[in-house]
C-alpha positions as protocol buffer text, in pm:
chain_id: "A"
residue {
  index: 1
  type: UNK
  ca { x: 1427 y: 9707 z: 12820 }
}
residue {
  index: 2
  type: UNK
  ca { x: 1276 y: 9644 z: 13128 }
}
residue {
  index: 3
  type: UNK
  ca { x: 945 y: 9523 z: 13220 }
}
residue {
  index: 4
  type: UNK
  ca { x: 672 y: 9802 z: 13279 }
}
residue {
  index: 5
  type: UNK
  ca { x: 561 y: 9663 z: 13571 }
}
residue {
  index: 6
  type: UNK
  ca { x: 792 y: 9429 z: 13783 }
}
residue {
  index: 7
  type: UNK
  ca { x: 861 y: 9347 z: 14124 }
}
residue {
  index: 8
  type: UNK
  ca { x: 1261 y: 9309 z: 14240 }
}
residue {
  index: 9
  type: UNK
  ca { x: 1476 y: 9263 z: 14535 }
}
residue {
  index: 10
  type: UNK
  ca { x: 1733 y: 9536 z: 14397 }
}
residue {
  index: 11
  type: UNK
  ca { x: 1717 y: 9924 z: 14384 }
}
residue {
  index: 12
  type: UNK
  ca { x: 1559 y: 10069 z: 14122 }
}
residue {
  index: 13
  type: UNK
  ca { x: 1679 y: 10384 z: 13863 }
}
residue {
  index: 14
  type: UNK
  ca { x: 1408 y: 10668 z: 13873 }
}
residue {
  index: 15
  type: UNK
  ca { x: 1601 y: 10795 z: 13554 }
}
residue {
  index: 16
  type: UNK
  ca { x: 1599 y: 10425 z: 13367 }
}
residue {
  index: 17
  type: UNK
  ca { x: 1212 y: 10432 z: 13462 }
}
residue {
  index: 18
  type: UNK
  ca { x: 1122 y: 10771 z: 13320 }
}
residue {
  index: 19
  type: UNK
  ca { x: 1357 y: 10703 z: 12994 }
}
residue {
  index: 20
  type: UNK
  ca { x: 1155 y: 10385 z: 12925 }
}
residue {
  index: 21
  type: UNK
  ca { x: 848 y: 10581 z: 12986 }
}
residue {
  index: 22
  type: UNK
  ca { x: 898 y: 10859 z: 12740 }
}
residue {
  index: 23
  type: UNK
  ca { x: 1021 y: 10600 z: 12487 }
}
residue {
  index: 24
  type: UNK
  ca { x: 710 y: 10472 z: 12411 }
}
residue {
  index: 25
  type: UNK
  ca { x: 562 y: 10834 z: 12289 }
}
residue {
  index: 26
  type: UNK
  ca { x: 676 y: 11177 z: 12146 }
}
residue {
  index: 27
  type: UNK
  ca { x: 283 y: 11280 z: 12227 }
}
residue {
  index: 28
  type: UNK
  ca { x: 374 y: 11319 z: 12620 }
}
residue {
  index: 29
  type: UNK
  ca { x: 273 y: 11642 z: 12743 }
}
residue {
  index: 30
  type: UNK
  ca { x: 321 y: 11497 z: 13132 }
}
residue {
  index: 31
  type: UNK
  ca { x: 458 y: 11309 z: 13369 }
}
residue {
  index: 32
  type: UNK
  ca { x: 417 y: 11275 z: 13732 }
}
residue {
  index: 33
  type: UNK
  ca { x: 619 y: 11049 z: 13939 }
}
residue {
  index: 34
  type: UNK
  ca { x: 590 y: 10880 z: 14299 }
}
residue {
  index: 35
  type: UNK
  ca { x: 876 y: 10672 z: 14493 }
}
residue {
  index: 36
  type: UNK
  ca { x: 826 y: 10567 z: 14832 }
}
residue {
  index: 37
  type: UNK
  ca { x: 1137 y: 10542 z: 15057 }
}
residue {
  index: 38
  type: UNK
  ca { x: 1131 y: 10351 z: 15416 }
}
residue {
  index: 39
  type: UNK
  ca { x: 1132 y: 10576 z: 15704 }
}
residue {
  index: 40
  type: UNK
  ca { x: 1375 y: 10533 z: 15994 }
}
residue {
  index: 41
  type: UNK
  ca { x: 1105 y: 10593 z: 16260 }
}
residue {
  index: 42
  type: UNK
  ca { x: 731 y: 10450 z: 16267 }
}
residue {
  index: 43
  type: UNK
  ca { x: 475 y: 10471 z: 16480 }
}
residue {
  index: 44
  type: UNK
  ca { x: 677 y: 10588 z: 16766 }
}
residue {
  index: 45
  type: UNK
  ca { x: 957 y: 10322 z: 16748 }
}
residue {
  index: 46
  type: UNK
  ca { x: 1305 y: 10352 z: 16527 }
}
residue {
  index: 47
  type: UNK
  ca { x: 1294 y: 10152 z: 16179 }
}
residue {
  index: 48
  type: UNK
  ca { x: 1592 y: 10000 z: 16101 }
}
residue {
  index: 49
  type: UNK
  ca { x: 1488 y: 9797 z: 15788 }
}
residue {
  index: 50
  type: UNK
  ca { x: 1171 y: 9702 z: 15607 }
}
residue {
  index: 51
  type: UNK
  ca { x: 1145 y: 9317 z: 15483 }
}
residue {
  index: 52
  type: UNK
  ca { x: 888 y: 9288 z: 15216 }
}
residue {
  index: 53
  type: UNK
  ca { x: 670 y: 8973 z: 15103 }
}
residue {
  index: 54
  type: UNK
  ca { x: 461 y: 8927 z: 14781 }
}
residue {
  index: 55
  type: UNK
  ca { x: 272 y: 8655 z: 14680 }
}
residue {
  index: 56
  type: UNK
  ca { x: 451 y: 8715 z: 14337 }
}
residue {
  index: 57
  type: UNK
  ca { x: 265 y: 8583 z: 14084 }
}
residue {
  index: 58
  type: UNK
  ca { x: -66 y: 8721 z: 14246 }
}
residue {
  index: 59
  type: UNK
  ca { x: 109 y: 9047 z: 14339 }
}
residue {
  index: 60
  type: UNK
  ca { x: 236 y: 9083 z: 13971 }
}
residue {
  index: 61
  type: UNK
  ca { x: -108 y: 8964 z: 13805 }
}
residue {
  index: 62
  type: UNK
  ca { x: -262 y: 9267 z: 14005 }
}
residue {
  index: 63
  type: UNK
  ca { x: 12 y: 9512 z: 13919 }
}
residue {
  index: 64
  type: UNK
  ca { x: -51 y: 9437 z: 13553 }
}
residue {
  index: 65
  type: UNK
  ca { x: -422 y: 9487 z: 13581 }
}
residue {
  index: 66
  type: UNK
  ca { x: -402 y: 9780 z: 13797 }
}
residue {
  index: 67
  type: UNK
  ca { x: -169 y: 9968 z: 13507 }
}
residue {
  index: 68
  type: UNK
  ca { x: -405 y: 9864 z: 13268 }
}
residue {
  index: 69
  type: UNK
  ca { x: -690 y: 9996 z: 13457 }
}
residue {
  index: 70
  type: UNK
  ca { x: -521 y: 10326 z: 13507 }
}
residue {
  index: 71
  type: UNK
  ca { x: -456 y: 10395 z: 13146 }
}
residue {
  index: 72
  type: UNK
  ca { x: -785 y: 10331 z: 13045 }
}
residue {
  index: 73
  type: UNK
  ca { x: -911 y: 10564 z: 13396 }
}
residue {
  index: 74
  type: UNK
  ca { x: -685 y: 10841 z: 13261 }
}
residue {
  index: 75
  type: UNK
  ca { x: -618 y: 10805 z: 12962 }
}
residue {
  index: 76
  type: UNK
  ca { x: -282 y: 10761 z: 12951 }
}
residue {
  index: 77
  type: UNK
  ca { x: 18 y: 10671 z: 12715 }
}
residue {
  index: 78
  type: UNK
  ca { x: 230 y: 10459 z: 12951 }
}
residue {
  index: 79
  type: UNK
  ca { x: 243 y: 10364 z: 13320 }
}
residue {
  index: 80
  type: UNK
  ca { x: 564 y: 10196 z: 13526 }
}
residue {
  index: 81
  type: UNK
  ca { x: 528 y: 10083 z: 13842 }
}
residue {
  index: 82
  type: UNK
  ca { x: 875 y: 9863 z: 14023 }
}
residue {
  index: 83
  type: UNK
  ca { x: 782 y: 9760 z: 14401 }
}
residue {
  index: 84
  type: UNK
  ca { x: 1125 y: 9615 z: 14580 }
}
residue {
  index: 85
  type: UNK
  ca { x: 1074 y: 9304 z: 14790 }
}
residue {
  index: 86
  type: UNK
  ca { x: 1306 y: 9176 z: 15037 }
}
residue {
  index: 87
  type: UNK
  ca { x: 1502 y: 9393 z: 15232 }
}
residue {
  index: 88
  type: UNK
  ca { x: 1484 y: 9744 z: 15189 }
}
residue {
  index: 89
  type: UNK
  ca { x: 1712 y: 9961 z: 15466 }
}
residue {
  index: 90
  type: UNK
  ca { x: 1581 y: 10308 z: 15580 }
}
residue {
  index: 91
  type: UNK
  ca { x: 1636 y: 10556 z: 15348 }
}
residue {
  index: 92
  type: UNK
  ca { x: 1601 y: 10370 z: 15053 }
}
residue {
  index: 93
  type: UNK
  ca { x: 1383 y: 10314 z: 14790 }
}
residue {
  index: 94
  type: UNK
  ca { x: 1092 y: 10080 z: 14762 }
}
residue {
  index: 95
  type: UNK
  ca { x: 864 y: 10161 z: 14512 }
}
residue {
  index: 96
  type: UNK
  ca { x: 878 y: 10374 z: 14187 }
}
residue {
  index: 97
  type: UNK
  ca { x: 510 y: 10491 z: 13975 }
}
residue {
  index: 98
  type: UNK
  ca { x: 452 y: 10693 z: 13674 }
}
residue {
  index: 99
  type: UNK
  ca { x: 225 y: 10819 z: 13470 }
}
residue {
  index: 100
  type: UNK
  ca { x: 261 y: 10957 z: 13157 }
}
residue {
  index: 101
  type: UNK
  ca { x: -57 y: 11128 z: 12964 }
}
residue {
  index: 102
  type: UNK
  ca { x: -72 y: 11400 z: 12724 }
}
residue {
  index: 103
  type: UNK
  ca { x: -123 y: 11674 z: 12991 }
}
residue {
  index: 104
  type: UNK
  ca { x: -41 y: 11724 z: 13365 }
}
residue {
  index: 105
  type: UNK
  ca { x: -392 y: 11653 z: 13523 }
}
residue {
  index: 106
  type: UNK
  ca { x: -409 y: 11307 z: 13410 }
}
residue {
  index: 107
  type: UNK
  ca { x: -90 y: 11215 z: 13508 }
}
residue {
  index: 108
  type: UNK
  ca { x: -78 y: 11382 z: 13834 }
}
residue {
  index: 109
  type: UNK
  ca { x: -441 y: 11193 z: 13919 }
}
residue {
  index: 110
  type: UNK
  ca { x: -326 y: 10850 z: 13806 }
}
residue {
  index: 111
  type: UNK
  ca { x: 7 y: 10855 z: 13981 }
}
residue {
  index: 112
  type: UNK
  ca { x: -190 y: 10933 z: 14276 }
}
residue {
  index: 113
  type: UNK
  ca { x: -505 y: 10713 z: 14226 }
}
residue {
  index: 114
  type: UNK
  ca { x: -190 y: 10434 z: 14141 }
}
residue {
  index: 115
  type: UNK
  ca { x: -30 y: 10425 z: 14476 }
}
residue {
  index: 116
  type: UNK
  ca { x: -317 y: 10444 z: 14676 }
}
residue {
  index: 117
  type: UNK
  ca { x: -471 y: 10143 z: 14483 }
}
residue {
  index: 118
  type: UNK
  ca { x: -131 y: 9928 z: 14516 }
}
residue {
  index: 119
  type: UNK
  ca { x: -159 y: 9975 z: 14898 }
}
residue {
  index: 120
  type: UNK
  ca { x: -559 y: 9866 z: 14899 }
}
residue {
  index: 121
  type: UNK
  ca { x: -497 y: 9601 z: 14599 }
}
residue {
  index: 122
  type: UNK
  ca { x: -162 y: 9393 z: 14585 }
}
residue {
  index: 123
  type: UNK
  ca { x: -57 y: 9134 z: 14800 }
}
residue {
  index: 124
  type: UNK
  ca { x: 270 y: 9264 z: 14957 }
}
residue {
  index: 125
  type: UNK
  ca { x: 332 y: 9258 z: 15317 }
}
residue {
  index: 126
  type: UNK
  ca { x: 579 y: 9438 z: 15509 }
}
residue {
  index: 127
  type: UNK
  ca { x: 780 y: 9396 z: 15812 }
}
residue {
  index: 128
  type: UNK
  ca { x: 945 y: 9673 z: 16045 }
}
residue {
  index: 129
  type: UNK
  ca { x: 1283 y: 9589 z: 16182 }
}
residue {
  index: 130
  type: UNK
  ca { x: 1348 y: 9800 z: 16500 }
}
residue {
  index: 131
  type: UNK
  ca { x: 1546 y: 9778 z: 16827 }
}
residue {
  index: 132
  type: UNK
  ca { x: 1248 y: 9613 z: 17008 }
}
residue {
  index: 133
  type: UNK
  ca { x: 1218 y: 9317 z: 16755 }
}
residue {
  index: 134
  type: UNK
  ca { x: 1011 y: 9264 z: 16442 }
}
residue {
  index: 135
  type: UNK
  ca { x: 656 y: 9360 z: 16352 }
}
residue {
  index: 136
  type: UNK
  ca { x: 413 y: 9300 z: 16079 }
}
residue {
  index: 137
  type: UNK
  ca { x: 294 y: 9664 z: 15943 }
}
residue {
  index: 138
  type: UNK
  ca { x: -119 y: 9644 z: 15909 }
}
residue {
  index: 139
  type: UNK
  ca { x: -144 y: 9845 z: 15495 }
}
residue {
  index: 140
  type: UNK
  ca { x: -265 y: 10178 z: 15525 }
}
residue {
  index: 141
  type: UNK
  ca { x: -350 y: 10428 z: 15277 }
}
């Protein structure tokens, strides 16, 4: 089985993730899910392709530590979260979170409070390809 938290240059199953989630407990009332796919158009300028950086053992360190945190926030059974680095074409996946608690509220709140963390928290770094050249993307929440 795959690790829980992990960061990969190739696509990622949304079905493999949620299996491996519910594996770890009959007791799972909920599950809420968020994947992030690259837009084709950005700030006013076509997107071709996203290239994304990590400093990987950093970026995976705070990954680890921000699934942790969230299952002790919300008390929750499991948590996945799979960010893609490298290069990720529009329309395609980049990253995958979910949270799996005994009812809906949790989940839904910690798959939320998950991604919005990741963006403020883990060193990854992305790059817009478009017609006009390249261009570092400043995070955002």
């Amino acid at each position: 089985m795959k690790e829980a938290v992990r960061l990969q240059q190739e696509d990622f199953s949304q079905d493999e993730e949620i299996a491996a989630l519910r594996a770890g407990s009959k007791r799972m009332g909920g599950i809420a899910t968020f994947i992030g796919c690259a837009r084709d158009f950005s700030e006013g300028r076509e997107v071709t392709q996203i290239s994304f950086d990590a400093y990987g053992s950093m970026a995976l360190a705070e990954m680890n530590k921000l699934r942790e945190d969230a299952i002790a926030k919300f008390a929750l059974l499991d948590a996945r979260i799979v960010h893609r680095v490298g290069a990720v074409r529009a329309g395609e996946q980049i990253v995958f979170i979910a949270a799996g608690a005994e009812h809906r509220a949790p989940a839904l709140q910690a798959c939320q409070w998950m991604i919005d963390e990741l963006k403020q928290r883990v060193p990854i770094w992305k790059k817009e390809l478009t017609p006009e050249g390249e261009a570092w993307v400043t995070p955002h929440p």
